[in-house]
C-alpha positions as CSV (number, residue, x, y, z in Angstrom):
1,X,-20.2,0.0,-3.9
2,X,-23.3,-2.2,-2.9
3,X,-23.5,-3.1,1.0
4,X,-22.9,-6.8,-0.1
5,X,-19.2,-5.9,-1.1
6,X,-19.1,-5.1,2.7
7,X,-19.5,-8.4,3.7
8,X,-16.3,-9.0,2.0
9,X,-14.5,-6.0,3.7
10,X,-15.6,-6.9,7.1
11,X,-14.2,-10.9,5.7
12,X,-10.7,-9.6,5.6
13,X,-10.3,-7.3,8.5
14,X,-12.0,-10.0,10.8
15,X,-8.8,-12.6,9.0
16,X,-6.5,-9.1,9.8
17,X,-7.1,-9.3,13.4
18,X,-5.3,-12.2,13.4
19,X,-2.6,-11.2,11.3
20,X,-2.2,-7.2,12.1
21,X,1.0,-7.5,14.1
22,X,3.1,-8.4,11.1
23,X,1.5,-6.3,9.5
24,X,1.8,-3.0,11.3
25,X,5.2,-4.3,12.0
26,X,6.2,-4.0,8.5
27,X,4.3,-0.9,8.1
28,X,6.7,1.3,10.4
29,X,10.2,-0.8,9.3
30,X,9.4,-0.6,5.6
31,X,9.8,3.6,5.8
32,X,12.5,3.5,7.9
33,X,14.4,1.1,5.9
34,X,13.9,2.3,2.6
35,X,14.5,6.4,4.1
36,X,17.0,5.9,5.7
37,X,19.5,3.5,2.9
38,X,18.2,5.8,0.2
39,X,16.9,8.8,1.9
40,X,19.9,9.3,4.3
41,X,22.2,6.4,3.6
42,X,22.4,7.8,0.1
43,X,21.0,11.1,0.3
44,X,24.0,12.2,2.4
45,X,26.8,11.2,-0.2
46,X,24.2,13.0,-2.9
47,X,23.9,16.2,-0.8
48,X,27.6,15.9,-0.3
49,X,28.7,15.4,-3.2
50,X,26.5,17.1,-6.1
51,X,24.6,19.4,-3.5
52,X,20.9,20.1,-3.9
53,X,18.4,17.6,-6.5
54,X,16.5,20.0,-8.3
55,X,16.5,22.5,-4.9
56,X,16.1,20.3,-2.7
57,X,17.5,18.0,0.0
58,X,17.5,14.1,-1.5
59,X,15.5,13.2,1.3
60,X,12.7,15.4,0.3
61,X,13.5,14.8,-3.4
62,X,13.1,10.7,-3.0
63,X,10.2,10.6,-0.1
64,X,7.2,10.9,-2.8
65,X,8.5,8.4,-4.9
66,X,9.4,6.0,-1.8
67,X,5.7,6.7,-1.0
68,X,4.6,5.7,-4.0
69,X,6.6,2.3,-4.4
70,X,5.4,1.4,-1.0
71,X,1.5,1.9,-2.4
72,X,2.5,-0.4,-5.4
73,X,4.5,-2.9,-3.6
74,X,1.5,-2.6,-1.3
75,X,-1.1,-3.5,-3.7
76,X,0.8,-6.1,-5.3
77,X,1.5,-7.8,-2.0
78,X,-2.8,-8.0,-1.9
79,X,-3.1,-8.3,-5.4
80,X,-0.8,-11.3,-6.2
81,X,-1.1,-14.3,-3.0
82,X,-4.2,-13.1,-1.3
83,X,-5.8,-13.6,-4.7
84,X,-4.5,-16.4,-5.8
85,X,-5.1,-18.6,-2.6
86,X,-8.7,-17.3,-2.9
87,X,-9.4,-18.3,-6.5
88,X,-7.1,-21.6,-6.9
89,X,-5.5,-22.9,-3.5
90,X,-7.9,-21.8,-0.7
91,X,-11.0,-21.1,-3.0
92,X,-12.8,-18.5,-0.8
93,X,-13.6,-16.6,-3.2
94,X,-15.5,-19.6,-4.9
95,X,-17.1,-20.1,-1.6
96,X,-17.9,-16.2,-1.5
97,X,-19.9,-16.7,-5.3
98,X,-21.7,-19.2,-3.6
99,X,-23.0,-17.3,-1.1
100,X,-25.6,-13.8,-2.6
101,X,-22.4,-12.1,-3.1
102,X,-21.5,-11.6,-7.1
103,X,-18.1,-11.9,-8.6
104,X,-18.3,-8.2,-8.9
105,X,-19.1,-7.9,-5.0
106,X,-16.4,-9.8,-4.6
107,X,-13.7,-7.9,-6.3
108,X,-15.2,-4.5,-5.1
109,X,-15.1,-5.9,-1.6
110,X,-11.1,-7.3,-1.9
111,X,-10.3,-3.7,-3.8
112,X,-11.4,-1.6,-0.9
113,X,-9.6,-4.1,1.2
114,X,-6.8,-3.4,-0.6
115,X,-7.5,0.8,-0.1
116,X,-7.4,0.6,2.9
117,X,-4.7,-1.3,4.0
118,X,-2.7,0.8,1.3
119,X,-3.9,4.4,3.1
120,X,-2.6,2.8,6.5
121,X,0.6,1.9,4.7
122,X,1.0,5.4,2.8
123,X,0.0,7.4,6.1
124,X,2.7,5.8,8.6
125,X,5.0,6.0,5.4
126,X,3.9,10.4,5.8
127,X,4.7,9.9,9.0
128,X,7.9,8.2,9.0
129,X,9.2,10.3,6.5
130,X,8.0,13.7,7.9
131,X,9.7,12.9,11.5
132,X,12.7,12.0,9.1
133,X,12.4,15.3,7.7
134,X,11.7,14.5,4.1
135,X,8.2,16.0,4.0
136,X,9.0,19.8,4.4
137,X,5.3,20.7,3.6
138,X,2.0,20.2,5.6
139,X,1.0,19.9,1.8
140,X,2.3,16.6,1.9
141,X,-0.6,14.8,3.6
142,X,-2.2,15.1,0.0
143,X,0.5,12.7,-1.5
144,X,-1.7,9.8,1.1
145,X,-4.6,10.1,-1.1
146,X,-2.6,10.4,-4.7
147,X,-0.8,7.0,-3.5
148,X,-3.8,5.5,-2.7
149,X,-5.0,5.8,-5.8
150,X,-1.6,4.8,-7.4
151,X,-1.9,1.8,-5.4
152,X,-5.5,0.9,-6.3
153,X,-4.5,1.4,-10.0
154,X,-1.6,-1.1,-10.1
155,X,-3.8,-3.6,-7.9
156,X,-6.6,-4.2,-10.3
157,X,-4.8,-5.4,-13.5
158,X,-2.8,-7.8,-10.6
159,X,-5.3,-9.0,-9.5
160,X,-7.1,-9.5,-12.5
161,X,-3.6,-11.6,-13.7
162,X,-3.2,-13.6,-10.7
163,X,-7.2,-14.7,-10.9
164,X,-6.4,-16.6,-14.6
């Protein structure tokens, strides 16, 4: 990544000061929410009824796939407004081309934006759902890194979409 795609990192967390309460907000309900209707909620009439999923408690059986749709619903989240207010409502992005930085600068900056925001989502997710006890395993802290790239992957054809 070339230091001007910086400029566009630093862009976005000086606008996330601003924002970061809603933010982090929704970054600790979002696991609870979704681990405890489907992790607990549903996970104890699973375990209750049918037993074990494949060995395992449903809580530990649905946490890396909770993890994983909180990466992509994540990514889209950046990929899909942020991106459209920058290239057709807002046009920062236009005002970002006008500056040295490159279209390529650009979307290099806003992707590792995007990585970032997704590894703080994915780690208090880990967290969440290891004081819940669905991550048995210190093994689990390499799903952060695995849903960071699952988010990054479903981000760029996004935001590719939601630039046309």
């Amino acid at each position: 990544m070339r230091p001007a795609a910086l400029r566009v990192v630093e862009r976005e967390a000086r606008v996330f000061r601003r924002l970061w309460r809603g933010t982090v907000f929704s970054a600790f309900v979002t696991p609870v929410l979704f681990l405890a209707a489907l992790g607990l909620g549903l996970g104890g009439l699973v375990d209750e009824g049918a037993g074990l999923v494949r060995g395992l408690p449903y809580l530990v059986f649905v946490t890396p796939g909770l993890l994983a749709a909180t990466a992509m619903q994540t990514a889209a989240g950046d990929a899909l407004w942020p991106v459209m207010l920058g290239t057709k409502w807002a046009r920062t992005f236009h005002a970002m081309v006008a500056t040295p930085l490159r279209p390529s600068d650009v979307y290099a900056g806003f992707m590792a934006w995007t990585a970032l925001r997704i590894t703080l989502s994915a780690t208090v997710f880990l967290a969440v759902g290891a004081a819940l006890g669905g991550v048995p395993s210190a093994w689990g802290v390499l799903a952060v890194p695995a849903a960071v790239l699952c988010g990054t992957a479903f981000f760029a054809p996004l935001a590719a979409y939601s630039a046309t």
